[in-house]
PAKE-206836 format. One record per residue: residue number from 0; residue in one letter; y, z, x of N, C-alpha, C in turn. Coordinates in steps of 0.2 Angstrom, whole numbers, plus 5000, padded with zeros to 4 digits. Layout:
REM PAKE-206836
REC  seq  type   n.Y   n.Z   n.X  ca.Y  ca.Z  ca.X   c.Y   c.Z   c.X
REC  NUM     a     Y     Z     X     Y     Z     X     Y     Z     X
...
END
This chain:
REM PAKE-206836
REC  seq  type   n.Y   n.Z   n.X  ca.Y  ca.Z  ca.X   c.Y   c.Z   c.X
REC    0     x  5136  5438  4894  5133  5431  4895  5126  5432  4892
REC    1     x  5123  5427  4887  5118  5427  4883  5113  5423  4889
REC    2     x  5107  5425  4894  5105  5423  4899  5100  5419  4896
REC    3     x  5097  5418  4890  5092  5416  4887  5092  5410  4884
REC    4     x  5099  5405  4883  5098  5399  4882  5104  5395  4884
REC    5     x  5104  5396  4890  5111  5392  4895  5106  5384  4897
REC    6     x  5111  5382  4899  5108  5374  4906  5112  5376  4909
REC    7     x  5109  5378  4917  5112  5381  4923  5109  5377  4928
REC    8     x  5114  5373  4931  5113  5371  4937  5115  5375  4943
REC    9     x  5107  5377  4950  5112  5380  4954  5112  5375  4959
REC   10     x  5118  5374  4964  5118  5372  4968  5119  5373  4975
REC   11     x  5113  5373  4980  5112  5375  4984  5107  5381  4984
REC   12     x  5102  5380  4978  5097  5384  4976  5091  5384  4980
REC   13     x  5088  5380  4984  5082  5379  4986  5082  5383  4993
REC   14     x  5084  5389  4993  5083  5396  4998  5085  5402  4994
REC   15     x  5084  5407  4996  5086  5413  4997  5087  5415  4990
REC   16     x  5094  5416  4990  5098  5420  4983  5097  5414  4980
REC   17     x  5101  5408  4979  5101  5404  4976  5095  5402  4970
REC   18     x  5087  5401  4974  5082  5401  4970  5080  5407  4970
REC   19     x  5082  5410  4969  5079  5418  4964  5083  5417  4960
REC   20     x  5090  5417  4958  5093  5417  4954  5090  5411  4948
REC   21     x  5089  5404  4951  5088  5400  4948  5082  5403  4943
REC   22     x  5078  5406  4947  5068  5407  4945  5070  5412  4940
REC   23     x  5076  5419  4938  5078  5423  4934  5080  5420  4930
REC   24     x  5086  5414  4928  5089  5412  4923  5083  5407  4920
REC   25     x  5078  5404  4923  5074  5403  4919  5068  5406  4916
REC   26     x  5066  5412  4921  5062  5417  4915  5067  5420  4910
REC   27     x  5071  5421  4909  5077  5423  4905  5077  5419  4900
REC   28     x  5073  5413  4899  5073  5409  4895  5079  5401  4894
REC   29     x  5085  5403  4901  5087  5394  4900  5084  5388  4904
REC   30     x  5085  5381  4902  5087  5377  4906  5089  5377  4913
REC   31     x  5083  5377  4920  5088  5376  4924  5085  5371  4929
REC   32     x  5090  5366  4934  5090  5362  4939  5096  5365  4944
REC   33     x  5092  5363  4949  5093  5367  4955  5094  5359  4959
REC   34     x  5099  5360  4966  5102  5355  4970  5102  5359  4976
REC   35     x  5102  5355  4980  5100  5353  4986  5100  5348  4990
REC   36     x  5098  5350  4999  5097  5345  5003  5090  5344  5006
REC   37     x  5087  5350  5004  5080  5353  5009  5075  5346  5005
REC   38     x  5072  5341  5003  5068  5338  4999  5061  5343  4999
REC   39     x  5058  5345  5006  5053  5346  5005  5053  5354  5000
REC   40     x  5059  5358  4998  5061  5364  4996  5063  5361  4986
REC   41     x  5065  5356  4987  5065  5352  4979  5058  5349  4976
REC   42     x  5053  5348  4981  5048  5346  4978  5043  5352  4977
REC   43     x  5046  5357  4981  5041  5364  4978  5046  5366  4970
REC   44     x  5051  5369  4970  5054  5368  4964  5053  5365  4958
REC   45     x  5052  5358  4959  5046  5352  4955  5042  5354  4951
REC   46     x  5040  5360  4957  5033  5360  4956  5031  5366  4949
REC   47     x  5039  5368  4951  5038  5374  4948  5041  5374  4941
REC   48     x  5043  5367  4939  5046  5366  4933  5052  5365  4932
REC   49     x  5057  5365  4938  5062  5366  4939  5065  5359  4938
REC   50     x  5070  5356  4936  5073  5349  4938  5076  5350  4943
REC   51     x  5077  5344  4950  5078  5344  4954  5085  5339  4957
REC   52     x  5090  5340  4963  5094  5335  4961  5095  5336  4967
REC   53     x  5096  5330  4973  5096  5329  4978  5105  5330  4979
REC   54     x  5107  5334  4984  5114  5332  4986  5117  5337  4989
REC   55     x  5121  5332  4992  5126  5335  5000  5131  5337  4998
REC   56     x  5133  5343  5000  5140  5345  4997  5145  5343  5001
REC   57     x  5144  5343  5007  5148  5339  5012  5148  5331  5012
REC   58     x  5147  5326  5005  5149  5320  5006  5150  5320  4997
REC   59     x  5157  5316  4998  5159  5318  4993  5155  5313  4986
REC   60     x  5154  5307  4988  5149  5303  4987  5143  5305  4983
REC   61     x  5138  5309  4987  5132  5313  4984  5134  5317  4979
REC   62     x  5140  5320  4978  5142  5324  4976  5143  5322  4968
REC   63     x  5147  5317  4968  5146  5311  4961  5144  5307  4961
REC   64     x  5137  5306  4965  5129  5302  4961  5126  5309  4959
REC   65     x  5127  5315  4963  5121  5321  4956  5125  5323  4952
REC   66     x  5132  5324  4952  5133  5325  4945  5132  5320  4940
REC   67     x  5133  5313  4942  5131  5310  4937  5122  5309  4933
REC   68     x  5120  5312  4941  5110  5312  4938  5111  5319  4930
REC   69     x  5115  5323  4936  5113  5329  4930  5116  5329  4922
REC   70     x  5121  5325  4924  5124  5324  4916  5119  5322  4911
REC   71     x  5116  5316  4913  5113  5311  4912  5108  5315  4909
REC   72     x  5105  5319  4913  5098  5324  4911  5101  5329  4907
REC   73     x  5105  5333  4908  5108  5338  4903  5112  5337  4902
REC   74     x  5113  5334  4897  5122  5334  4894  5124  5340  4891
REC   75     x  5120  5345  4891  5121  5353  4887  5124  5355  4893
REC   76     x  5124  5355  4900  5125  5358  4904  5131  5364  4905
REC   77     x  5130  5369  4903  5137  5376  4903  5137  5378  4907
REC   78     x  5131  5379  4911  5132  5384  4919  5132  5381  4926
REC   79     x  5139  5380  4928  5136  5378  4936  5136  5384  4942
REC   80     x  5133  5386  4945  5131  5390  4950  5134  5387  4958
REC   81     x  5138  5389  4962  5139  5386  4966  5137  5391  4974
REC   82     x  5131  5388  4975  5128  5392  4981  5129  5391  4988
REC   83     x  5134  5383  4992  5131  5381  4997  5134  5386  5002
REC   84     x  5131  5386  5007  5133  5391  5015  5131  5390  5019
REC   85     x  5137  5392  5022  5132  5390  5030  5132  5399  5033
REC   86     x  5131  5403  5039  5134  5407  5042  5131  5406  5049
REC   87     x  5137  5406  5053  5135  5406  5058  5138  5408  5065
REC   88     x  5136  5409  5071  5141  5416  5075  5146  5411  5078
REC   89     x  5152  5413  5079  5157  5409  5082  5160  5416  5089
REC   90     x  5161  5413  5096  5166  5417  5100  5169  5413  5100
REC   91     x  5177  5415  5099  5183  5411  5099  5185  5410  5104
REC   92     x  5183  5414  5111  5182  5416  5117  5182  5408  5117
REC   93     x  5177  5403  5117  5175  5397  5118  5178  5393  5113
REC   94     x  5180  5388  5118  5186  5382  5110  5179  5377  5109
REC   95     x  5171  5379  5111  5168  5376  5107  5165  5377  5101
REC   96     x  5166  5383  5099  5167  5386  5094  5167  5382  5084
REC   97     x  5173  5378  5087  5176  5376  5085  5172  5370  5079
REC   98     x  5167  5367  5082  5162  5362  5079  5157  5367  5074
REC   99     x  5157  5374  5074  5153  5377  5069  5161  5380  5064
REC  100     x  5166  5379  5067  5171  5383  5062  5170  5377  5058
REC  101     x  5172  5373  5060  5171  5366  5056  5168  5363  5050
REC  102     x  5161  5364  5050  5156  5365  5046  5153  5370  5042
REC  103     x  5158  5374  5044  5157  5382  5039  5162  5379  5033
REC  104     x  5168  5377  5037  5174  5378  5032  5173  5373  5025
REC  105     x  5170  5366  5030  5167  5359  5025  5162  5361  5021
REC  106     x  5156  5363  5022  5150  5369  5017  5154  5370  5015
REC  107     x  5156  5377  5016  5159  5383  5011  5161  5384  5006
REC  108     x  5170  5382  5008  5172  5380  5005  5174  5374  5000
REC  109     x  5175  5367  5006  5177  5361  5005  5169  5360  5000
REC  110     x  5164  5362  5000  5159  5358  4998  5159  5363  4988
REC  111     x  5160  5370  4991  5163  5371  4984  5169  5369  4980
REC  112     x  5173  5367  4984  5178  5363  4977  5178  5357  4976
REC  113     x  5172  5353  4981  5168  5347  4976  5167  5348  4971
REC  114     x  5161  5352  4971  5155  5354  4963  5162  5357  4959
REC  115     x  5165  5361  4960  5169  5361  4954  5173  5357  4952
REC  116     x  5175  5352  4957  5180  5346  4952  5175  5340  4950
REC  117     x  5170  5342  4952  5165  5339  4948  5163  5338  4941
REC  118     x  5161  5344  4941  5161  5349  4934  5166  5348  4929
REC  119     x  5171  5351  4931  5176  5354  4929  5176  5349  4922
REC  120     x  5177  5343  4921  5179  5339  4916  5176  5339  4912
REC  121     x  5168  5339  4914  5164  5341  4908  5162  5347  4906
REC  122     x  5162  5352  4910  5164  5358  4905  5171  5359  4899
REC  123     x  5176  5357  4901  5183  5358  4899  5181  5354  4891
REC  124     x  5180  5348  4893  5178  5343  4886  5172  5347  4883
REC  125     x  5169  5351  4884  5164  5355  4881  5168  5361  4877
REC  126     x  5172  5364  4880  5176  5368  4877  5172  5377  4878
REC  127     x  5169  5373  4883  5163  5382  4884  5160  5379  4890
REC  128     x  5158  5386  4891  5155  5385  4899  5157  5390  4905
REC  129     x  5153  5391  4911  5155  5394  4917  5154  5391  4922
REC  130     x  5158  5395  4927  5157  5390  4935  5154  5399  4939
REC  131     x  5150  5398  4942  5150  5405  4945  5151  5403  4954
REC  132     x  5155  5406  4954  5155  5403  4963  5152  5411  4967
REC  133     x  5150  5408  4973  5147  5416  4976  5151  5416  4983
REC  134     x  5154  5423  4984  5158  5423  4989  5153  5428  4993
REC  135     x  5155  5432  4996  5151  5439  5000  5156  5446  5001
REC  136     x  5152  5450  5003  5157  5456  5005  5160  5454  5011
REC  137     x  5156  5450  5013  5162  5448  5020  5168  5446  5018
REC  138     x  5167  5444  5013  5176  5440  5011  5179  5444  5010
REC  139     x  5180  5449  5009  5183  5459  5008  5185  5463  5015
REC  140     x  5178  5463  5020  5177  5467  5026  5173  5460  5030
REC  141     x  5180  5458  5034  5175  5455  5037  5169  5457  5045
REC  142     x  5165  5451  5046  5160  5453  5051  5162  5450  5056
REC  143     x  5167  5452  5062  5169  5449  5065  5162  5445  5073
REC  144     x  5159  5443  5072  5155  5436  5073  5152  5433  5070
REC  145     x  5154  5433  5065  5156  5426  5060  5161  5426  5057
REC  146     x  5168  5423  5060  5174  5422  5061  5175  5419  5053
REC  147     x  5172  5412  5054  5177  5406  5049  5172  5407  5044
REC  148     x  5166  5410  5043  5161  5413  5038  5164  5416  5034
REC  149     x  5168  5422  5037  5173  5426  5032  5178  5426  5029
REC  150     x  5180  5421  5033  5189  5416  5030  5185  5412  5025
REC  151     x  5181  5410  5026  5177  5403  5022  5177  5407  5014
REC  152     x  5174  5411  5015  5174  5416  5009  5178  5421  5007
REC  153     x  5182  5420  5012  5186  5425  5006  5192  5419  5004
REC  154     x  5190  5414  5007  5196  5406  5005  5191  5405  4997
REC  155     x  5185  5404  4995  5183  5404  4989  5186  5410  4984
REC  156     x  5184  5416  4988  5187  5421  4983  5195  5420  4979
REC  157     x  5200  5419  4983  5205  5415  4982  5206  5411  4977
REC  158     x  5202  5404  4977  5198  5399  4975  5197  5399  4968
REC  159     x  5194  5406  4969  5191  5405  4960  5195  5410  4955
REC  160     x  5199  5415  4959  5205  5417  4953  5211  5412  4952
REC  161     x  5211  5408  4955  5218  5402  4955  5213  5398  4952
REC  162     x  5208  5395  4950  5203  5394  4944  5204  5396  4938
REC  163     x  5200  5403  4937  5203  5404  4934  5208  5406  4927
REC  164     x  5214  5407  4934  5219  5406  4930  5223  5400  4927
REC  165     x  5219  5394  4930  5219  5387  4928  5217  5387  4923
REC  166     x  5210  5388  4922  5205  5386  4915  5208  5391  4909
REC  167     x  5212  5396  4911  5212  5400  4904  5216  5397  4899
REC  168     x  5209  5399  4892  5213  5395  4887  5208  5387  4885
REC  169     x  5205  5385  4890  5199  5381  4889  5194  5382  4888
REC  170     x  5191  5390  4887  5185  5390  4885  5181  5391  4890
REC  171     x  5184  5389  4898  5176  5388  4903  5180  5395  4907
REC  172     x  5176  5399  4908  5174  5404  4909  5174  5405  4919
REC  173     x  5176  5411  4922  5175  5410  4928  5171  5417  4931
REC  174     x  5165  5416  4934  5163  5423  4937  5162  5423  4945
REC  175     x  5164  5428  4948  5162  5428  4956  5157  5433  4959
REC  176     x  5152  5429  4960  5146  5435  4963  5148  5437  4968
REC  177     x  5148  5444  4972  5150  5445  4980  5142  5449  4980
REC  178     x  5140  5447  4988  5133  5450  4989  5136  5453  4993
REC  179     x  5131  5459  4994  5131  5460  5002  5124  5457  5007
REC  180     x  5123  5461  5011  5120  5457  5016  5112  5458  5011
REC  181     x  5108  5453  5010  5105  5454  5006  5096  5449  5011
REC  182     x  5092  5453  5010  5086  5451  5014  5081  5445  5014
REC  183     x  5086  5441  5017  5083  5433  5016  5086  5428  5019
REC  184     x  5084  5422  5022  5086  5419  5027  5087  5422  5034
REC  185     x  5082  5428  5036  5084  5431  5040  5086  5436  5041
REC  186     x  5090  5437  5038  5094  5443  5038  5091  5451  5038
REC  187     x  5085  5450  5036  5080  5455  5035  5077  5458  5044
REC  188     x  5080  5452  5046  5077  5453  5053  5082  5454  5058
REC  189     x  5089  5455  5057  5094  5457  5060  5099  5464  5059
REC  190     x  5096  5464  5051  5101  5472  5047  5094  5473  5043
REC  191     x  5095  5481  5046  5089  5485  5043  5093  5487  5037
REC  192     x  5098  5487  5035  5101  5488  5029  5104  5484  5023
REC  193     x  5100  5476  5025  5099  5472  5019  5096  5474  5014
REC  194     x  5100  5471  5008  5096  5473  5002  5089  5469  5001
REC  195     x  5086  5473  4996  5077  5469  4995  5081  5463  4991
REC  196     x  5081  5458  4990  5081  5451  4986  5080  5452  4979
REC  197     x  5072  5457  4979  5072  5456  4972  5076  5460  4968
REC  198     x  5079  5469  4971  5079  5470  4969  5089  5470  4968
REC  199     x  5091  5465  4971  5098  5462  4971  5097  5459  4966
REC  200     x  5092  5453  4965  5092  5448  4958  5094  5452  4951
REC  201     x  5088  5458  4950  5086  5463  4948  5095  5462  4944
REC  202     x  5098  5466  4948  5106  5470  4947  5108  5464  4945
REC  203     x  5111  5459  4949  5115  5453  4948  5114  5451  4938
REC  204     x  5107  5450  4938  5107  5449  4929  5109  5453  4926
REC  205     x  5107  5458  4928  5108  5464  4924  5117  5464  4921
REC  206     x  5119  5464  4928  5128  5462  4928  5130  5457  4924
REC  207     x  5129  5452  4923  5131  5445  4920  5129  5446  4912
REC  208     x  5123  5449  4912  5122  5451  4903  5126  5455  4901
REC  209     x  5130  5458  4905  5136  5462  4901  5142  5459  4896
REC  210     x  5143  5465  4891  5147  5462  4887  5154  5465  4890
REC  211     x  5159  5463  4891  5159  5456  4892  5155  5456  4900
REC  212     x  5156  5448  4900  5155  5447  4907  5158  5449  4912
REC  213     x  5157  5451  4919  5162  5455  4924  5165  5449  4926
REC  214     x  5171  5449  4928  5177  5443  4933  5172  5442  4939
REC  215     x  5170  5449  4940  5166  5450  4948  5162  5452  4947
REC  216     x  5155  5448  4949  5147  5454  4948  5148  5455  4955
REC  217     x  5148  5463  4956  5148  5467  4965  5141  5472  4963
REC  218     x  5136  5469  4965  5132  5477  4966  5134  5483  4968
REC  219     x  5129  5485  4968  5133  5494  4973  5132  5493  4979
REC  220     x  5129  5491  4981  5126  5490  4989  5135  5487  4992
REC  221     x  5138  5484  4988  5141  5478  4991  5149  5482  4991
REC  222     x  5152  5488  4986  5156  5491  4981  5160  5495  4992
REC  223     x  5157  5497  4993  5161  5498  5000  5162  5491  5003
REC  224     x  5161  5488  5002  5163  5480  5007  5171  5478  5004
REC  225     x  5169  5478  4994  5173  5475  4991  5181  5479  4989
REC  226     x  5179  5487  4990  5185  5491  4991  5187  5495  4995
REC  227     x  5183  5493  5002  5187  5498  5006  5194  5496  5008
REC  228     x  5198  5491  5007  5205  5492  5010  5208  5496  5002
REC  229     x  5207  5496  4999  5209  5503  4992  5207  5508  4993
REC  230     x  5202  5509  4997  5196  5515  4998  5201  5519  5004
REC  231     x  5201  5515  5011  5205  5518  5015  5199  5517  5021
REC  232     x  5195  5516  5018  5190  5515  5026  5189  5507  5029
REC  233     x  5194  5503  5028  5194  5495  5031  5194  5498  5039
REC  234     x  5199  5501  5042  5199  5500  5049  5193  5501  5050
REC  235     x  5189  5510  5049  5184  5511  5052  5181  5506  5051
REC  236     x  5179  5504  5047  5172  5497  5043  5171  5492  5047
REC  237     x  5178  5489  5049  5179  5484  5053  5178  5485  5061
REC  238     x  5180  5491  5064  5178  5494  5071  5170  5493  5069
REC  239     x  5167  5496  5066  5162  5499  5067  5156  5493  5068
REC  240     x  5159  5487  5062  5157  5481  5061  5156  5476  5068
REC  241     x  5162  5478  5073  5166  5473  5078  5158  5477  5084
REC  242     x  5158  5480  5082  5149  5484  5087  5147  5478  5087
REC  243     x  5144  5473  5084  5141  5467  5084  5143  5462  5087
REC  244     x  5146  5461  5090  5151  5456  5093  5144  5456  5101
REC  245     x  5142  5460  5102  5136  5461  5105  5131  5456  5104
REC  246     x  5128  5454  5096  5126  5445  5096  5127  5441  5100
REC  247     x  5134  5439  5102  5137  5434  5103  5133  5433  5110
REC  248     x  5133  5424  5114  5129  5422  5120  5133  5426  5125
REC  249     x  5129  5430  5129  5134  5433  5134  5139  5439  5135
REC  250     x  5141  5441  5128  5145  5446  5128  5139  5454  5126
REC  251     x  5141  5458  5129  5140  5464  5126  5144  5469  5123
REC  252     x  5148  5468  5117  5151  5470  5113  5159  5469  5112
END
């Protein structure tokens, strides 16, 4: 992937991964507009020379009033980025639970197969282009307290090779970023063994510029998440993982 003159939309860029990745394809030299819902995180983006585009992944609505802003503004547009997430702890113990499964699966998922059937037409009628969806290593090994976060994610994983296999033949192209736990939105303050931010962005380009492109950009950091049921260490990974269930309100492990 030629990182130097794309128009890349990311979506649900105004935090963490998402705006690093945005701020790297643009020193990289493309075009890029970043979406969102934060306003006051779109007007620093603004600030920053970014185009900005107001929208809810969860209404289907916003969804096509910003694709239509963005077309409108970039008709070149070849890259969409699909960032939105939510994560959040769920005890299944508790059937109220159930109001955050809810909102993971609507985000996560449901709000990424908006943006792609958003997209989709006008990439395809382009005859070139990419969709990059971003799953996690959770979607591989999951965390068991964050339940519908790892179903959420490994339902996109899914997602984007039945994509794939759709698009092939049109030109538009499918790539799946998996992170691991990566040091931002917190994270930094709950796993001492998040990766730096930068130095994850860092890898991530690095990846995408290859010739060919990977199916999968997987850091190293991430490469035990993404193979351990081929590896043979899923059970331990999992047990070891379930130690955390100790987050949750009230339980001790």
């Amino acid at each position: 992937m030629d990182l130097s003159n794309r128009t890349v939309l990311v979506v649900g860029g105004t935090s963490g991964i998402g705006r690093e990745l945005a701020r790297r394809f643009a020193a990289a030299g493309s075009t890029v507009a970043v979406g969102g819902r934060n306003t006051e995180a779109l007007s620093e983006l603004a600030g920053e020379g970014f185009g900005t585009i107001s929208i809810d992944v969860t209404d289907s609505a916003s969804v096509t009033s910003a694709r239509d802003a963005v077309l409108a503004r970039y008709p070149q547009l070849d890259t969409v980025v699909t960032m939105p997430g939510v994560m959040l702890l769920e005890d299944l113990r508790d059937p109220a639970h159930f109001e955050a499964a809810e909102r993971t699966i609507e985000t996560n998922l449901v709000g990424t197969i908006r943006v792609i059937d958003a997209f989709t037409p006008h990439l395809v009628r382009r005859g070139t282009g990419t969709f990059i969806t971003v799953t996690s290593g959770i979607a591989f090994l999951p965390f068991p307290p964050m339940p519908t976060y790892a179903a959420s994610k490994a339902a996109v994983h899914a997602y984007s090779e039945a994509l794939r296999a759709q698009l092939d033949g049109t030109g538009v192209g499918v790539v799946e970023l998996v992170p691991p736990a990566v040091a931002t939105a917190g994270q930094e303050e709950v796993n001492p063994h998040a990766l730096p931010l930068d130095g994850f962005a860092t890898e991530v380009m690095h990846l995408l510029s290859a010739d060919p492109t990977p199916r999968e950009v997987v850091v190293k950091a991430a490469l035990v998440h993404r193979w351990a049921e081929r590896d043979g260490t899923y059970d331990d990974l999992v047990a070891q993982r379930s130690r955390a269930l100790g987050m949750l309100p009230g339980r001790e492990g």
